[in-house]
N, C-alpha and C positions, 0 to 999 in steps of 0.2 A: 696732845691728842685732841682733836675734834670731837665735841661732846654733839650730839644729835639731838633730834629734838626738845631742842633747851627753853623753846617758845613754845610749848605744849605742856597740856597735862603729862602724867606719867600714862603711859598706852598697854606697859609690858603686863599683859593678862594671861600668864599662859592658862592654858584650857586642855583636857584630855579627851578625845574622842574615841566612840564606838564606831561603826561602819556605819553611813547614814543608809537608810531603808530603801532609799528610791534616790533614780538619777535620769534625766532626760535622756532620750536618744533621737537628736537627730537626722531626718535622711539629708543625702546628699541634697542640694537644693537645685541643679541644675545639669543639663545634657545635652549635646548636641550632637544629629545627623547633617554630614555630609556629602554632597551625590546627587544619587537620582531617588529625591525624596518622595516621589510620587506612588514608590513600591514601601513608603512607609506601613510598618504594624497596628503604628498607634497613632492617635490624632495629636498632633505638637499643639501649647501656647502660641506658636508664633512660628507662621513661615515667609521666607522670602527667596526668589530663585534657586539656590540647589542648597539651599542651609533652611532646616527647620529646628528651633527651641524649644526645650519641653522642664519645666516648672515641677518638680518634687510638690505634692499636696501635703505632705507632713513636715516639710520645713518648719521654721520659725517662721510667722506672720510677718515677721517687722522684716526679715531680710530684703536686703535692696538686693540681692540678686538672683528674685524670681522674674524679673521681666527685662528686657530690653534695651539700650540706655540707646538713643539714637543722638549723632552728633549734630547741630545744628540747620546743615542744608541735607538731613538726614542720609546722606551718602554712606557714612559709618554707624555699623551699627556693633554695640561693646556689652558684652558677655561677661560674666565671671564674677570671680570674688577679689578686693582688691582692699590694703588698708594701706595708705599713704603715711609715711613718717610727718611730712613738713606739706602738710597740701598749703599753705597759703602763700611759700614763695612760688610754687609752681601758676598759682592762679593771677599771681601779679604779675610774673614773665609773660600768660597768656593775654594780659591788658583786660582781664575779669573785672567788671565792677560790680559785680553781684556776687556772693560766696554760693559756689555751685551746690546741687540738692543732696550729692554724697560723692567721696571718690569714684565712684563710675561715671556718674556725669562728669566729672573732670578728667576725664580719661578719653571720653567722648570728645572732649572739647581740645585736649592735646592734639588728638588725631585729625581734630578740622583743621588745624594748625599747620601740623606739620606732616600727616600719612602720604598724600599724593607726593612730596618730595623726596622723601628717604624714609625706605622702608625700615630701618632699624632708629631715624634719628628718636620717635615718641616711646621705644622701647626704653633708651638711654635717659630719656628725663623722669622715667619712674623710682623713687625714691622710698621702697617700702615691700611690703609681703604681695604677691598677688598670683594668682592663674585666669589670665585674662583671655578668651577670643574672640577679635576683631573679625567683621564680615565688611568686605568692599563689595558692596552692592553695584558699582557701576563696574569693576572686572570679576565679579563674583568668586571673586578670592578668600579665603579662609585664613587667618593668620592666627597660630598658637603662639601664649608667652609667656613662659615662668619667672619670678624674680630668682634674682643673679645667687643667693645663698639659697635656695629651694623650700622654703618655708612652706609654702603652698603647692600643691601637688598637682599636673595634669595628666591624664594617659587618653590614648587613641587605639581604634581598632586598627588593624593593619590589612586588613584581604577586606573584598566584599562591594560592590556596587553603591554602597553605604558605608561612609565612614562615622561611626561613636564618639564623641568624645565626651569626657566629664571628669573632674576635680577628684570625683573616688572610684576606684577601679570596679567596687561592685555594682554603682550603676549600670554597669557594661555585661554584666554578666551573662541578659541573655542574646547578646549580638557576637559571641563567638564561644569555640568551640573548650573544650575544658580540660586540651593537650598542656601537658607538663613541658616545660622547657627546662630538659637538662640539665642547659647549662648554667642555667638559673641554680637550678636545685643543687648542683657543683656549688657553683660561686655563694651559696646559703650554707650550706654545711660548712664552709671553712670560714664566714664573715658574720654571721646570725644575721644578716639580712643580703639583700639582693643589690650591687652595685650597679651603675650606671644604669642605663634605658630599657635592660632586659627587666620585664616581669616574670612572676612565677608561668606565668600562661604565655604560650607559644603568641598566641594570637593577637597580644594587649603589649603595648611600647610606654614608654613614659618619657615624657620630655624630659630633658635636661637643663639642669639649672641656668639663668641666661641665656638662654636658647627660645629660637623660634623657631616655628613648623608652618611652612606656606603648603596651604590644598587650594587646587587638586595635585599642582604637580611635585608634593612629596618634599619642594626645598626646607632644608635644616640649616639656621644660620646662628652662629652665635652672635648677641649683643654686648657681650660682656665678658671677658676674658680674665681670670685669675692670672696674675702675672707675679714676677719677682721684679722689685724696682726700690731698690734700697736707696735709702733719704738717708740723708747724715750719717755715712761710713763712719766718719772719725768722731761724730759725738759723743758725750757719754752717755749714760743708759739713764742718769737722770734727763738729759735733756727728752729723749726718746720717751721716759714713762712722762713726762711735761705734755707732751701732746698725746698720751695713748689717755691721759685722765680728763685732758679737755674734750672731745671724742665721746670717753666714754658718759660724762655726764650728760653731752647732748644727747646718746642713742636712748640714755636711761629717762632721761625726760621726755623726748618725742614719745618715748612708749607707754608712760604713765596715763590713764584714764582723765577727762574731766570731771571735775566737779561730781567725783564717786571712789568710794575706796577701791582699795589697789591689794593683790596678793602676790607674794612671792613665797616662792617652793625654795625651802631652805634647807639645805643637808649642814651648815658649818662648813664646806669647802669657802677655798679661798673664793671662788668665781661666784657661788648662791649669796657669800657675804657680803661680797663690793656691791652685787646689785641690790640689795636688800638696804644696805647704808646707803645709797646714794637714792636709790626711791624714798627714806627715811625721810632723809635731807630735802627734796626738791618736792615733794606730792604736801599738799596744802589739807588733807581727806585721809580719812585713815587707813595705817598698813598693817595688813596680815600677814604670817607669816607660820607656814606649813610643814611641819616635818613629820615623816617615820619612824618605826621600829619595830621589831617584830618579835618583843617580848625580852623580858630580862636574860633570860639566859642566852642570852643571844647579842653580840657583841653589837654596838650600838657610835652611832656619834650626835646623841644628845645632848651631851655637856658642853659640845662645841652650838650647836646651834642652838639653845638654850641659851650660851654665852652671848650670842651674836642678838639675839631676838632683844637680852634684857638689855644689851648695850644700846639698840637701836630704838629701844621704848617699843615695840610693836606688840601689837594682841596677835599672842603666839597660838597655835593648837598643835597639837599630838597626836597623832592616830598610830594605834596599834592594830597592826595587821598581822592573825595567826597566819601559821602553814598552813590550815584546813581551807580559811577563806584564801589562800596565796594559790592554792589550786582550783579554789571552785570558782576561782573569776578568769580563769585562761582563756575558756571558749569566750567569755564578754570580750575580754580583751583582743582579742583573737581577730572575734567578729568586726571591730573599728579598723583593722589597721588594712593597709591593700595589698602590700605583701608582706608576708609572715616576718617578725623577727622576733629573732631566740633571746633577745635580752631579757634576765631577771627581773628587769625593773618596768616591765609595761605594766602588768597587776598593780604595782604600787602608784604609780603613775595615774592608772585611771581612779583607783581608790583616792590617792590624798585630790585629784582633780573634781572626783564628788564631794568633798568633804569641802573643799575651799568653793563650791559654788554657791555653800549657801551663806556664804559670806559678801562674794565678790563675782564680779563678771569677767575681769580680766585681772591675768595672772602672768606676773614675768616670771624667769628661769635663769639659772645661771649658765647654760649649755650655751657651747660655744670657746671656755675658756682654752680645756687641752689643746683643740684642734686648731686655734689660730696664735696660740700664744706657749707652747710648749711643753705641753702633757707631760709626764712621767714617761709614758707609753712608747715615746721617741727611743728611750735611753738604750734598750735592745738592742736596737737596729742600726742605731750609731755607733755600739761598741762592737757589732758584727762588722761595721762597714769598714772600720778602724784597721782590726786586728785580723778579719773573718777572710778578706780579701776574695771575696765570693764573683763569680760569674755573672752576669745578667741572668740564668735561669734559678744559680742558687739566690740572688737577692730575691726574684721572684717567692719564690718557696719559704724563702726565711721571713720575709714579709706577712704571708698566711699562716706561716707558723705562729708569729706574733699574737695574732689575735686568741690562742689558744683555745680552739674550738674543734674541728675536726679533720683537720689538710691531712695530718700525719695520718691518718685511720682511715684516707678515703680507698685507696683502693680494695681494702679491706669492707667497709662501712658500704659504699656501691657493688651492686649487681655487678657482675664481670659484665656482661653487654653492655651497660651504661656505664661504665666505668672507660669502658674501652672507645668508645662516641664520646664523650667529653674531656679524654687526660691531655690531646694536645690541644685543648681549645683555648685561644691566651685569653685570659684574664683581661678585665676592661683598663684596669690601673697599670697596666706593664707600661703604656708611653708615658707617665708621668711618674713611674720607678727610675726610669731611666733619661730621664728628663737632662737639661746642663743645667736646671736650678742647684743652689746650695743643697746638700743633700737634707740639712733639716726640714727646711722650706719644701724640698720633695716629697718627704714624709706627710709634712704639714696639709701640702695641696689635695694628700692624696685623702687623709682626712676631712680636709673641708668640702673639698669636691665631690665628695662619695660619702665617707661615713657619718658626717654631717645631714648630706641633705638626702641621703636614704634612707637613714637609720636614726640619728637623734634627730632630727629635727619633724622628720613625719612621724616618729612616733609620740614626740610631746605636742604634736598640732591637733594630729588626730585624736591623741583621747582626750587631749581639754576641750577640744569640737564636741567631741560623743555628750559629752555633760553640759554643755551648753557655755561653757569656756572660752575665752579668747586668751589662746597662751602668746605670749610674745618672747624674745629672746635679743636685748641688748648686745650680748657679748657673740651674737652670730650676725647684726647686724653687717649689710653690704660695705657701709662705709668701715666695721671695724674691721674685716676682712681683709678690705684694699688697705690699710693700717698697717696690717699686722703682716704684710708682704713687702711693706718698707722699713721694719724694724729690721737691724742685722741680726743673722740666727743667733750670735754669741750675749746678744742681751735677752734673749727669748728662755735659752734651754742654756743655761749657765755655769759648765763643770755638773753638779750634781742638784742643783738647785734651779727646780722647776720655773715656767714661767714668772722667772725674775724679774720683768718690765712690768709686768702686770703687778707685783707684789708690791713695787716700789711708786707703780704710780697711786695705792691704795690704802697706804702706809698709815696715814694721818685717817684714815678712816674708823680702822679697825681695830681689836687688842693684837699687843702682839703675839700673842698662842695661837692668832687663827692665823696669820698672816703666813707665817715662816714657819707653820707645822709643815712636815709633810701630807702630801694628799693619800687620803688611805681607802679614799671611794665607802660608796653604801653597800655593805656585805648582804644581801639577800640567801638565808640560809637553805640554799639548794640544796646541797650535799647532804644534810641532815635529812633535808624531807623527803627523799627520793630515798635513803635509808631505813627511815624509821617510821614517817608517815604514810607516803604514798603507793608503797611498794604495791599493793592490788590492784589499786588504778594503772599505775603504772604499764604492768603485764597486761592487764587490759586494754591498755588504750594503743600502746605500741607493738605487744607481740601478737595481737589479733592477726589471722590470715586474709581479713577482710578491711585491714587498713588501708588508707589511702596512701600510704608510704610503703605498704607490703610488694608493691611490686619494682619498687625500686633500691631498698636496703637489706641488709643481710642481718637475718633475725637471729642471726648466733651470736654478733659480737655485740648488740644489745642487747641481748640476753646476758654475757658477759658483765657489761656497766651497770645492767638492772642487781650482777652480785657483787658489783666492785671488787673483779679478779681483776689482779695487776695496778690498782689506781697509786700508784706511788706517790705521785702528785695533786692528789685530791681532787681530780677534775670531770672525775666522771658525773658528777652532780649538771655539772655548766652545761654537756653534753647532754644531758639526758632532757635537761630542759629545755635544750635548744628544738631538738626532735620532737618530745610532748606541743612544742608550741607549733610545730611543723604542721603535724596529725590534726591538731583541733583549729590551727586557720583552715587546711583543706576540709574538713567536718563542716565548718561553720557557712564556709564560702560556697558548701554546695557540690563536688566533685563528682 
């Protein structure tokens, strides 16, 4: 066993916390018009030809992305927020002998390089989180670009003489109109968040991850493509975890801060462990190390991350978060994210992300592990696929069922007129259900490609953002991705034993109780508080006639899960939450 840090003092401090009192918020820091900027509302920072720039006053000061970055014969000018894994071999392929003023000046200077040659090649050499957009001043072209796992967020307006764009969807708010999209609001009920490019709002699109958007003329091209390309069929799985651990050491070191401590958000799963050891082992500055719980009587996995923190030497903290504050921070939470999602764990999330900020600036995570290396969450759909011998439209439907939220109850759950406008409308994930990949790797895609980068990964960007946070994520890095598409499914999801490549390349890290437990996930006691705590709010917030969801749900069968007739399966809690968080993002955001 690898003993950690052996060259240090002892570190392991754990600490208890109450909720801290105050947490930064800040605005988005950046927006742009596209068009005919001359029927602009407001006066821009900065305009040129049919693109004008406009700078957030409440940002952070120090942000490098309140102004401009212009590329050398200023022809290009770069936009956005960007963080580079590996900026200095990039700067030495471009023959730099200066280290540039931040990654955006290096982004700038790619594009002097190489943009008038091929328009995807400078997308391709970016190596890290970003929503970048490029203006070609000599064709007055507008180029959108998100990194390839979707860490960073961009959306645009879609109608209008004027095109929006900006990193958070409520900067956009007041450039279109405040129509519900459907099928949005379908595809939320059965995923607790919004897949692919639809928003909740008719009018507002969102790039997609590896993708770019050329304005004016509307082209969408992908730079990067999630593929299946299996390396070493006949290896064995140790060779496989041999290079899934060299890999992941790099992504964990690129991600570590300089010369300032580091935090990591630790549940005790296998995936928050490996990255928490391995930032242990490689960061020179002290490591923190954050977990939950939401009260004794309430089943907990402290002992696991507890085990992990003492193993690693890190100064641990604890935060206990009631049900009372687990509801009264929905609307905050609500309010950071750009479209709604029903997960239990955004509350805790932006709580333990206030609580580590007055420790550290930047905070790794262990997300990323299920969706590229073999979740539990597979095993379903695998033994449907097996035994189920289902259709294309029942793998469809058994796929939504999975997620166990509300597919089954939708026709029920939707207004008959909405219901009947959205039940043949296919789902964004139906081409990569039925894809020729291995069907794990199916699964897998469709996780990394959607529930990845809609769902966990904007939701842990945005509320470590909200607090003044830099969350990052190792094990969703692009290059572990491209990785984890050439591992074969059979060393990934193994008989019954989860991401097995990943256990084995981490082995020597860890004890072995954390390694080879099974995964049992962070229980947030919903079910209880929708029973016994919240129940007034509740009927207030949801069976109001004057709800933002009243005109679209059927206030009998939430009435129903508000008395938990029928819950056989205990799940009317997950639902009820799902919907609460519906109600108060449209609250929050304005409707």
């Amino acid at each position: 066993m690898l003993f950690l840090k052996g060259r240090f003092q002892s570190f392991f401090q754990p600490s208890l916390h109450k909720l801290p009192a105050f947490a930064p918020q800040l605005a988005p820091a950046w927006k742009i018009a596209f068009g005919s900027i001359e029927l602009l509302p407001e006066k821009p920072a900065w305009q040129d030809g049919s693109v004008a720039f406009f700078a957030s006053p409440l940002s952070a000061p120090s942000s490098p992305n309140l102004i401009p970055v212009f590329s050398p014969s200023r022809r290009w000018v770069v936009i956005g927020t960007v963080w580079l894994c590996q900026p200095a071999p990039l700067a030495e392929q471009l023959g730099l002998t200066r280290k540039p003023e931040s990654d955006l000046h290096l982004v700038a200077q790619l594009w002097e390089h190489l943009g008038a040659e091929d328009a995807l090649a400078p997308w391709q050499q970016l190596i890290g989180t970003f929503a970048l957009a490029v203006y070609d001043r000599e064709r007055q072209t507008l180029t959108l670009g998100r990194d390839p796992a979707g860490v960073q967020t961009l959306y645009y307006t879609t109608d209008g003489a004027i095109r929006w764009i900006a990193p958070r969807m409520q900067s956009l708010l007041p450039y279109h109109n405040r129509e519900i999209d459907e099928i949005a609001l379908r595809d939320y009920l059965c995923c607790a968040f919004v897949p692919g490019d639809r928003t909740l709002w008719k009018g507002v699109r969102k790039l997609s991850p590896g993708a770019t958007l050329r304005l004016p003329n509307d082209q969408i091209q992908p730079y990067w493509t999630l593929q299946e390309q299996i390396v070493g069929a006949t290896e064995s799985i140790e060779w496989h975890s041999q290079r899934l651990r060299h890999l992941l050491e790099e992504t964990v070191k690129d991600a570590l801060p300089k010369h300032e401590p580091v935090g990591c958000f630790l549940s005790g799963g296998i995936d928050s462990s490996c990255v928490t050891a391995l930032a242990s082992q490689l960061h020179y500055a002290p490591v923190h190390t954050f977990s939950i719980h939401f009260g004794e009587q309430y089943p907990n996995e402290l002992e696991f991350s507890s085990l992990v923190a003492q193993h690693c030497q890190t100064h641990h903290h604890i935060l206990q978060i009631s049900l009372s504050d687990l509801w009264a921070f929905l609307p905050e939470a609500m309010a950071h994210l750009d479209n709604p999602i029903g997960d239990p764990l955004t509350v805790p999330n932006l709580l333990l992300g206030r609580l580590a900020k007055q420790f550290v600036n930047v905070v790794l995570n262990g997300e990323g592990g299920d969706p590229c290396f073999g979740g539990p969450k597979n095993q379903p759909m695998l033994i449907q696929s097996l035994y189920g011998r289902f259709n294309q439209q029942d793998a469809v439907q058994a796929y939504l069922i999975s997620f166990q939220k509300c597919a089954v109850e939708l026709p029920q759950l939707l207004k008959p007129e909405i219901w009947q406008a959205v039940r043949s409308e296919p789902y964004y994930f139906e081409g990569w259900l039925n894809s020729d990949l291995h069907y794990l790797n199916r699964l897998m895609a469709i996780n990394i490609r959607f529930k990845g980068a809609d769902h966990i990964l904007t939701k842990v960007s945005n509320l470590t953002r909200a607090v003044g946070l830099e969350g990052r994520s190792p094990l969703f890095d692009p290059r572990m991705v491209d990785l984890s598409m050439q591992i074969p499914p059979e060393h990934k999801l193994s008989g019954i034993q989860e991401k097995a490549v990943l256990k084995q390349a981490v082995a020597d890290l860890l004890p072995d109780v954390i390694v080879n437990r099974p995964k049992s996930g962070m229980m947030v006691p919903v079910q209880i508080g929708f029973q016994k705590h919240w129940q007034r709010e509740a009927r207030a917030l949801l069976l109001n006639r004057k709800a933002a969801i009243s005109p679209y749900l059927n206030h009998a069968l939430i009435q129903d899960w508000l008395t938990y007739q029928g819950d056989t399966w205990r799940r009317y809690g997950v639902k009820l939450w799902l919907l609460a968080s519906l109600e108060s993002w449209l609250q929050v955001h304005q409707l």
